[in-house]
Structure formats: C-alpha cells, structure tokens
mmCIF file of the N, C-alpha and C atoms, coordinates in Angstrom:
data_MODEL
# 
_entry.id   MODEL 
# 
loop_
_atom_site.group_PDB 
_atom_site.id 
_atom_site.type_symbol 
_atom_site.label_atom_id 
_atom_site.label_alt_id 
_atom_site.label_comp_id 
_atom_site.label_asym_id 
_atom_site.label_entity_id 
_atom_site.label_seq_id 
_atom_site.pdbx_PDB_ins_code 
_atom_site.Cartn_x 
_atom_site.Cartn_y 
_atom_site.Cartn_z 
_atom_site.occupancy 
_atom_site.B_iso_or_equiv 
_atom_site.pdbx_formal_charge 
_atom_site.auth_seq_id 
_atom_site.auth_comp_id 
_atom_site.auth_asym_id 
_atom_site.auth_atom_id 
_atom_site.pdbx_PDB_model_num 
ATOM 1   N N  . UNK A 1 1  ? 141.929 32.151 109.916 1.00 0.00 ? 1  UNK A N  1 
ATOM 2   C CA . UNK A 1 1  ? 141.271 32.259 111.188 1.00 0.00 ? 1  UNK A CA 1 
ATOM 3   C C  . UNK A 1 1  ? 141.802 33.471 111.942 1.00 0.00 ? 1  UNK A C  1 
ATOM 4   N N  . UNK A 1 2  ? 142.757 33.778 112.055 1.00 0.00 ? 2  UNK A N  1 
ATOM 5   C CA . UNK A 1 2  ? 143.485 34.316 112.589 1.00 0.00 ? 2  UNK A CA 1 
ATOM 6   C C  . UNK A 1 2  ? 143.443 36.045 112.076 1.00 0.00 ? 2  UNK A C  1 
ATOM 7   N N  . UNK A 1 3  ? 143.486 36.566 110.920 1.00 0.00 ? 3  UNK A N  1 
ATOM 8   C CA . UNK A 1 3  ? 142.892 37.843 110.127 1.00 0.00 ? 3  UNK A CA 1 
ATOM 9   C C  . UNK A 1 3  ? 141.336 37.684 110.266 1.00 0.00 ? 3  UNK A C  1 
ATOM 10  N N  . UNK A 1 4  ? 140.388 36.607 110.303 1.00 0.00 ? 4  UNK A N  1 
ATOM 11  C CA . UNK A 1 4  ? 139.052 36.499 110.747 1.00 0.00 ? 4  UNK A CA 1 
ATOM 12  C C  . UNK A 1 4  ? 138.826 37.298 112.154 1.00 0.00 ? 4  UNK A C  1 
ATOM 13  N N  . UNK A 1 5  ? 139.748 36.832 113.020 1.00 0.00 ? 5  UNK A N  1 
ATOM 14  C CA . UNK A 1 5  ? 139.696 37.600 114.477 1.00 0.00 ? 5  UNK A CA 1 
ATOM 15  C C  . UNK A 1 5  ? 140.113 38.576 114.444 1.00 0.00 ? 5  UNK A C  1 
ATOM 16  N N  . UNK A 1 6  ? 141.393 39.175 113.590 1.00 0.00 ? 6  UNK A N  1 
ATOM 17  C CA . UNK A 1 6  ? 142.091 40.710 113.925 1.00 0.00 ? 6  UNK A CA 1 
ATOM 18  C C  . UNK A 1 6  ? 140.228 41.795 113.066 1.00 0.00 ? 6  UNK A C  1 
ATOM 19  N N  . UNK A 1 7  ? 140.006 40.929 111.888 1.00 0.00 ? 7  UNK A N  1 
ATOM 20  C CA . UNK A 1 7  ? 138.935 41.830 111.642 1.00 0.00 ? 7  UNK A CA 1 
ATOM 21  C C  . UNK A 1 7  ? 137.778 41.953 112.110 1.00 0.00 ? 7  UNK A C  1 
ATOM 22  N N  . UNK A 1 8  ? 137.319 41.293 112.644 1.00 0.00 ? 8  UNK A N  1 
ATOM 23  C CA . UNK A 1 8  ? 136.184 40.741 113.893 1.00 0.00 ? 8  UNK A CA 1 
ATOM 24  C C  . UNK A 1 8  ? 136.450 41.753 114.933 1.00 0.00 ? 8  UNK A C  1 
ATOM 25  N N  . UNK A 1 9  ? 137.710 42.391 115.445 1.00 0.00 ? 9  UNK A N  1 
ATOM 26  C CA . UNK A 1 9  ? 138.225 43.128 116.382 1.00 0.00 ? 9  UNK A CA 1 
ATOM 27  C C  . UNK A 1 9  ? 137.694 44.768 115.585 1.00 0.00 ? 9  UNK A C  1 
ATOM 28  N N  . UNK A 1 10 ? 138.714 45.199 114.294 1.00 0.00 ? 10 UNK A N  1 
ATOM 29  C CA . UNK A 1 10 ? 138.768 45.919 113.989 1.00 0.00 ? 10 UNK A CA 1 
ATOM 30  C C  . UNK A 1 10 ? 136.896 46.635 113.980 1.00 0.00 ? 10 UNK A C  1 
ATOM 31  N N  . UNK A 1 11 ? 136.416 45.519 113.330 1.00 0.00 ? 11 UNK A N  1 
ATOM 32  C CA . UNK A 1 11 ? 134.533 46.265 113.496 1.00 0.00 ? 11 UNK A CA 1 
ATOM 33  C C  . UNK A 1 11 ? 133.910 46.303 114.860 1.00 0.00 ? 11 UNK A C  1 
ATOM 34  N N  . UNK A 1 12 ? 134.663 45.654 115.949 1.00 0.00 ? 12 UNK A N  1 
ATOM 35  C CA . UNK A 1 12 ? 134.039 45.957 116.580 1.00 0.00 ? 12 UNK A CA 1 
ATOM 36  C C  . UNK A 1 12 ? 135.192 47.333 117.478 1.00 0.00 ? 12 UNK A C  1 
ATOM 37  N N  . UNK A 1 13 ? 135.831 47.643 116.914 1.00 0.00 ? 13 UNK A N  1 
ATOM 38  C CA . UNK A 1 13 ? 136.454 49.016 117.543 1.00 0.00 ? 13 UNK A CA 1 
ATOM 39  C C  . UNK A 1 13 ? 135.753 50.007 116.277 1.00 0.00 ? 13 UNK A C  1 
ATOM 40  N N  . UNK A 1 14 ? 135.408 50.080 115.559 1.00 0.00 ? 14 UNK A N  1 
ATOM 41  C CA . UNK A 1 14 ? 134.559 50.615 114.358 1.00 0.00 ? 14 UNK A CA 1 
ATOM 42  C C  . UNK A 1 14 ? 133.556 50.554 114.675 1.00 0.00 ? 14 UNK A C  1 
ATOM 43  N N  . UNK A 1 15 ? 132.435 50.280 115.036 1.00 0.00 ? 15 UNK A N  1 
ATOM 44  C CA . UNK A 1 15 ? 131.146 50.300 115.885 1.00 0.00 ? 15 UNK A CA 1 
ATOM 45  C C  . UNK A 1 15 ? 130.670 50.948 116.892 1.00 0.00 ? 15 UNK A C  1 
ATOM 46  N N  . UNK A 1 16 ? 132.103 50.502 118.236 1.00 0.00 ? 16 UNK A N  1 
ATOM 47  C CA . UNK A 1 16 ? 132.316 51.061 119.160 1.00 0.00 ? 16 UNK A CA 1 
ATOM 48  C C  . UNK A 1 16 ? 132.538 52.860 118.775 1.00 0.00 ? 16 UNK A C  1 
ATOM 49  N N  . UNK A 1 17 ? 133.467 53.107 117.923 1.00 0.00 ? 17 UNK A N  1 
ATOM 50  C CA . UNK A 1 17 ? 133.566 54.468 117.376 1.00 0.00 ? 17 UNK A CA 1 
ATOM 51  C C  . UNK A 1 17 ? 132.512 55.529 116.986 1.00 0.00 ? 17 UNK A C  1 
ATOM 52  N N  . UNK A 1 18 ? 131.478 54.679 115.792 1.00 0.00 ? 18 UNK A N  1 
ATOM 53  C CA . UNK A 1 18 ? 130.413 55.140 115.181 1.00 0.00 ? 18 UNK A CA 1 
ATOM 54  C C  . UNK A 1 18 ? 129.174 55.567 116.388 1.00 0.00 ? 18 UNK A C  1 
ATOM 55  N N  . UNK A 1 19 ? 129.000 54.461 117.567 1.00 0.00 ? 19 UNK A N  1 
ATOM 56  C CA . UNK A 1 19 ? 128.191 54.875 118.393 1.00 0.00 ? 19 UNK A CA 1 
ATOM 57  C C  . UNK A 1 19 ? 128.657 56.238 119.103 1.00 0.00 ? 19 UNK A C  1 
ATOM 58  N N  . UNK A 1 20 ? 129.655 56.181 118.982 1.00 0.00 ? 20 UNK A N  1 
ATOM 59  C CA . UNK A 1 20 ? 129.888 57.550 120.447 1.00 0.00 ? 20 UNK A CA 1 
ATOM 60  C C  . UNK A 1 20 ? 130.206 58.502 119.428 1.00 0.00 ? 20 UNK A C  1 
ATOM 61  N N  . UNK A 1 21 ? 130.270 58.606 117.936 1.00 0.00 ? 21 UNK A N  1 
ATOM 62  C CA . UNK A 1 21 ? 130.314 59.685 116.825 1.00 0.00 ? 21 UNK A CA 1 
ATOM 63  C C  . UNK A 1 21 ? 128.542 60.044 116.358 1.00 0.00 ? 21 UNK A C  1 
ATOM 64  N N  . UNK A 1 22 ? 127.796 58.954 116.756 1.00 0.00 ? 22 UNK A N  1 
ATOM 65  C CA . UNK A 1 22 ? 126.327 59.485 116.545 1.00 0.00 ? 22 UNK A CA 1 
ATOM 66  C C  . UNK A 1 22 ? 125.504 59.686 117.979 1.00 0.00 ? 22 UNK A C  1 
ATOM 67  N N  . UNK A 1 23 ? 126.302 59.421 118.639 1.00 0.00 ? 23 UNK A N  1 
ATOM 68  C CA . UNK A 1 23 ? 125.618 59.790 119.995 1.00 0.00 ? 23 UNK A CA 1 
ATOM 69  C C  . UNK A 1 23 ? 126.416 61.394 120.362 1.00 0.00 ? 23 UNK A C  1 
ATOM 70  N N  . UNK A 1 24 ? 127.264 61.734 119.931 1.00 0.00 ? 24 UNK A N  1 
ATOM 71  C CA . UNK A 1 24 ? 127.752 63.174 120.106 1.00 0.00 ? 24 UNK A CA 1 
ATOM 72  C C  . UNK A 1 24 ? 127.114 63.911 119.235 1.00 0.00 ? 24 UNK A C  1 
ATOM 73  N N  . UNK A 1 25 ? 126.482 63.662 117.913 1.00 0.00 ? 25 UNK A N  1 
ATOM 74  C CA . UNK A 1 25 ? 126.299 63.985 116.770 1.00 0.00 ? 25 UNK A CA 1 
ATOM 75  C C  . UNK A 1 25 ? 124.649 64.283 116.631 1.00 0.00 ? 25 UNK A C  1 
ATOM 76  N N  . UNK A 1 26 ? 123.831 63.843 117.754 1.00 0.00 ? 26 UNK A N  1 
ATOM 77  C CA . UNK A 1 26 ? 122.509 63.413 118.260 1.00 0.00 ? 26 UNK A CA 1 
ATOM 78  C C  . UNK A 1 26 ? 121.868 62.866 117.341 1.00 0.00 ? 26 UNK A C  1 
ATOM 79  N N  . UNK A 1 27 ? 122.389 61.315 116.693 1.00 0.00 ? 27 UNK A N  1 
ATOM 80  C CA . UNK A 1 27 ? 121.507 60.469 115.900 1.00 0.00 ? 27 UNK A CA 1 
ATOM 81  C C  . UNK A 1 27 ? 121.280 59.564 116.234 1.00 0.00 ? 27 UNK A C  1 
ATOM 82  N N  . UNK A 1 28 ? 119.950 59.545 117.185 1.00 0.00 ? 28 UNK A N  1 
ATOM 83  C CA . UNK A 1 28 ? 120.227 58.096 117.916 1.00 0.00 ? 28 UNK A CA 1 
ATOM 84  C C  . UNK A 1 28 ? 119.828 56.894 116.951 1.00 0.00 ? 28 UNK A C  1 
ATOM 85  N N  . UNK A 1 29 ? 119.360 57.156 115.794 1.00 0.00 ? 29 UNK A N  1 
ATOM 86  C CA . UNK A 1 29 ? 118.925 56.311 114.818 1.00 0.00 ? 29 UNK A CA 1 
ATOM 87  C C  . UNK A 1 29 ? 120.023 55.565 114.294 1.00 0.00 ? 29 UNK A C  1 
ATOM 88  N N  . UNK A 1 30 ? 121.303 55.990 114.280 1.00 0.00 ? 30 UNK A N  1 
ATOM 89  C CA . UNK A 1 30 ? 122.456 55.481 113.542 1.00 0.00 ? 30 UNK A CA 1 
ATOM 90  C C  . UNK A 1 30 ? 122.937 54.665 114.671 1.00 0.00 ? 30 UNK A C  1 
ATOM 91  N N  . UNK A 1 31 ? 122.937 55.404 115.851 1.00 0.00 ? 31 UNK A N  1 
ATOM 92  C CA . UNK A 1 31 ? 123.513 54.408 117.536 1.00 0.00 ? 31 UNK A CA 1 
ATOM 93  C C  . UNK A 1 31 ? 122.778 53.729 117.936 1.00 0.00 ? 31 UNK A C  1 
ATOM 94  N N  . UNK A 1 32 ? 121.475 52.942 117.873 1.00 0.00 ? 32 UNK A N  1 
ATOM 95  C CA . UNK A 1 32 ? 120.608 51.935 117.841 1.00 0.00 ? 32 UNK A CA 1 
ATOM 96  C C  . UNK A 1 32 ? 120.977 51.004 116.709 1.00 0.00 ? 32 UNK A C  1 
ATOM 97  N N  . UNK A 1 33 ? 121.490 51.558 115.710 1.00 0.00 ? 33 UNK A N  1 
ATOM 98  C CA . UNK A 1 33 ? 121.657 50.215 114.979 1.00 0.00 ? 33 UNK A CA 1 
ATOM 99  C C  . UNK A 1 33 ? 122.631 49.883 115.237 1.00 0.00 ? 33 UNK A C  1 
ATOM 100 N N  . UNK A 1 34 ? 123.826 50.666 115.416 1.00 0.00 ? 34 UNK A N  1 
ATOM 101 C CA . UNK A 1 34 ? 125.313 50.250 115.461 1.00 0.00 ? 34 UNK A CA 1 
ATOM 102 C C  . UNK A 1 34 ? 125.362 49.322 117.008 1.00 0.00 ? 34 UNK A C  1 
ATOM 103 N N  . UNK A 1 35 ? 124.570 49.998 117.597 1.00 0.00 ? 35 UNK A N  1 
ATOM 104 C CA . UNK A 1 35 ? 124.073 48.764 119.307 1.00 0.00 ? 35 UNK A CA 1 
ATOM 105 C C  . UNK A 1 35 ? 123.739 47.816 118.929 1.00 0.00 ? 35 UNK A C  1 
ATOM 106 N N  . UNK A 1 36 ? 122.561 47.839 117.866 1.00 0.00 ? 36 UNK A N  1 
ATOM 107 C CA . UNK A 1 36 ? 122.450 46.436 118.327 1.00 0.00 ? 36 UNK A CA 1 
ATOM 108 C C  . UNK A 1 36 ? 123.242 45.429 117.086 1.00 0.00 ? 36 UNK A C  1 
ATOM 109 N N  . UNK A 1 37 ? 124.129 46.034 116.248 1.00 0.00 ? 37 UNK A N  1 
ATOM 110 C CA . UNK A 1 37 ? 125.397 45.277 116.268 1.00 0.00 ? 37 UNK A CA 1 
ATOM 111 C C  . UNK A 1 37 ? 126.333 44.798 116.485 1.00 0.00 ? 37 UNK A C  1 
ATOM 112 N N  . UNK A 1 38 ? 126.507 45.742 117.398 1.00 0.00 ? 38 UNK A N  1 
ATOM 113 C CA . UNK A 1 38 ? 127.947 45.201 118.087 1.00 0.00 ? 38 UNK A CA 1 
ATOM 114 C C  . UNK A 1 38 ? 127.881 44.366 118.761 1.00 0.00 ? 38 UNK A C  1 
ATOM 115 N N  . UNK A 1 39 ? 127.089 43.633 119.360 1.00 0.00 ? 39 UNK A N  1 
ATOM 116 C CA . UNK A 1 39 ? 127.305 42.580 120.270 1.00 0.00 ? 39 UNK A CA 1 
ATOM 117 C C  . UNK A 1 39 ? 127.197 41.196 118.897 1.00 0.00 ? 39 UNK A C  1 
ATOM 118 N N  . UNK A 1 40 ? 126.830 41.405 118.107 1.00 0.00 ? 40 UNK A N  1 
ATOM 119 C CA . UNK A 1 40 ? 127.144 40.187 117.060 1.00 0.00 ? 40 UNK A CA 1 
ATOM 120 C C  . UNK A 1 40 ? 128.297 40.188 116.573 1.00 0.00 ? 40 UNK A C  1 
ATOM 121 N N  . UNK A 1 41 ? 129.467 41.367 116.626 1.00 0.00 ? 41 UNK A N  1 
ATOM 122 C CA . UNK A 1 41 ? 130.382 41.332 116.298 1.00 0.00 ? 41 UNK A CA 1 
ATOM 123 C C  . UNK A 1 41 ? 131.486 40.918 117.436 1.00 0.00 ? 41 UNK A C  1 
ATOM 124 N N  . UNK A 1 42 ? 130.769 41.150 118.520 1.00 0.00 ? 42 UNK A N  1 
ATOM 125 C CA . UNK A 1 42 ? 131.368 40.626 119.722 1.00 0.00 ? 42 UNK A CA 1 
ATOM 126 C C  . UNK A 1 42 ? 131.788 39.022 119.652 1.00 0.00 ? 42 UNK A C  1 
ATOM 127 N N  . UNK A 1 43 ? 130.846 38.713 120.016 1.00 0.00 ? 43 UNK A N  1 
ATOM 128 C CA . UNK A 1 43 ? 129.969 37.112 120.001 1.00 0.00 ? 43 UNK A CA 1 
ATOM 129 C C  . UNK A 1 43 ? 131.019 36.315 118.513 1.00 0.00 ? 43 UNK A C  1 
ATOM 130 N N  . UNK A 1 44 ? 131.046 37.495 117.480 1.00 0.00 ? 44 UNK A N  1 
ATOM 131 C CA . UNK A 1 44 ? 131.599 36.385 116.404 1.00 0.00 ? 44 UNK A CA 1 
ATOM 132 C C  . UNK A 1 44 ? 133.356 36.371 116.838 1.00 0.00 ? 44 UNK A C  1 
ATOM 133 N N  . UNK A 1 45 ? 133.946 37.428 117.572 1.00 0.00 ? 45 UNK A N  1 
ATOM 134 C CA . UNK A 1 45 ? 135.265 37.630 118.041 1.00 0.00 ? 45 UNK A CA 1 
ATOM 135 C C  . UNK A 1 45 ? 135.431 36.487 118.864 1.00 0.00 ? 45 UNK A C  1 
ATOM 136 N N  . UNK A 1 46 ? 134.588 36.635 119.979 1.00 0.00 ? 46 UNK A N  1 
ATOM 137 C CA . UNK A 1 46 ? 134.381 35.328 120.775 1.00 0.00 ? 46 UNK A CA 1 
ATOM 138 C C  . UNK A 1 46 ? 134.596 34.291 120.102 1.00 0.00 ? 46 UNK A C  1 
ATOM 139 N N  . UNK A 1 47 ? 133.612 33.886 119.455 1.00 0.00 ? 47 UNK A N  1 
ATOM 140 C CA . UNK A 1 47 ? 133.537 32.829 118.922 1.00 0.00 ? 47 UNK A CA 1 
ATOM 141 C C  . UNK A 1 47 ? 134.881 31.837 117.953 1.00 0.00 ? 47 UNK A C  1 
ATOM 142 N N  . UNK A 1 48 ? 135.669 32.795 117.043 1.00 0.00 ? 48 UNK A N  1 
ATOM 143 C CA . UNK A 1 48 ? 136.710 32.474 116.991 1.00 0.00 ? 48 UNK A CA 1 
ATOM 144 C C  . UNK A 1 48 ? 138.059 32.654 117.583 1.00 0.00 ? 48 UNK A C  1 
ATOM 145 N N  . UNK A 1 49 ? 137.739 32.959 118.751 1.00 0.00 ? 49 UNK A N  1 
ATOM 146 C CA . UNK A 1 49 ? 139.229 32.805 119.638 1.00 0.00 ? 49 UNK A CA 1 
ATOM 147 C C  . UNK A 1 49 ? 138.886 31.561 120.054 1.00 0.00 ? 49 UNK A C  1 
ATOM 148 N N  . UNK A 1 50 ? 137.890 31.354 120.997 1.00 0.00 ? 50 UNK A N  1 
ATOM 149 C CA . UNK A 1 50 ? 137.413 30.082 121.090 1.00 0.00 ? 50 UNK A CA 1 
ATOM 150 C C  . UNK A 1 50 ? 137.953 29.005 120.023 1.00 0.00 ? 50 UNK A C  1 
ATOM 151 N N  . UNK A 1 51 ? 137.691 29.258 119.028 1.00 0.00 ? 51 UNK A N  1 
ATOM 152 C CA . UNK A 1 51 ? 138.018 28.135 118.482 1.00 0.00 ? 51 UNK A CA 1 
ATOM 153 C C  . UNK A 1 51 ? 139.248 28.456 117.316 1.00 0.00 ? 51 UNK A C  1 
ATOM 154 N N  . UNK A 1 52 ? 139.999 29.009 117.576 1.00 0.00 ? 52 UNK A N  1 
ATOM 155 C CA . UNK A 1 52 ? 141.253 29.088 116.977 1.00 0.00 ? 52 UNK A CA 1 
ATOM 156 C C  . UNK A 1 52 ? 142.533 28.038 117.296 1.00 0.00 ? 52 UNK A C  1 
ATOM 157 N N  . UNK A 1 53 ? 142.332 27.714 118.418 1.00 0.00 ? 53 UNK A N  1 
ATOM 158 C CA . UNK A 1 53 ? 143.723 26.910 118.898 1.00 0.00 ? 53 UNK A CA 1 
ATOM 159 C C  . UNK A 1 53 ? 143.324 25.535 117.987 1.00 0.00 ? 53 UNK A C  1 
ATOM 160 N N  . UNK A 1 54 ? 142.183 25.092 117.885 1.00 0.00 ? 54 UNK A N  1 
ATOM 161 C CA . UNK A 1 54 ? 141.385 23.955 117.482 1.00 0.00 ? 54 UNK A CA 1 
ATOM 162 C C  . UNK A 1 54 ? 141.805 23.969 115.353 1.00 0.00 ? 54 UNK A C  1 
ATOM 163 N N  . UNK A 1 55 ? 142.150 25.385 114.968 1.00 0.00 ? 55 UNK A N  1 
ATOM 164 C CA . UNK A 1 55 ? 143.136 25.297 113.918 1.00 0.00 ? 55 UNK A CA 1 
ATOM 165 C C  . UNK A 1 55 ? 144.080 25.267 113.669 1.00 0.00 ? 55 UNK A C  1 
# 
C-alpha cells in the first residue's frame, strides 16, 4: 500500500512535468492528454492515503 502511494505520487509529479515540457514545447496534443490524466492519478493518491491506515 504504501509503495502504491509513493508511486501514485511519483506519476503524478511525472505528469505534472510532461505537461509544462509540452506546453513549453507547443504540443498541446501531448498536454491534453497528460491533463486529463492527472487528475486520475490524483484521485488514485487520494484514494489510498485514505485508506492506508485501514492496512
């Protein structure tokens, strides 16, 4: 659970990265997708902190 969340973190600092490397880069095709991922990678970070103590 616990490496579930550090990597849950790591993609979403990897995401966070890729958008502002294709938004400098002018691809907004690559930063639309990486948008509208990151908030699922959010949501899944969330989701197991939430429920980590509960392991």
């Amino acid at each position: 659970m616990m490496s579930g969340y550090v990597s849950e973190n790591v993609e979403i600092a990897a995401y966070t990265a890729l958008i502002a490397a294709a938004q400098a880069a002018g691809d907004p095709e690559t930063s639309a997708a990486c948008e509208r991922i990151l908030p699922q990678e959010i949501a899944m970070a969330k989701w197991l902190l939430d429920h980590l103590p509960d392991t």
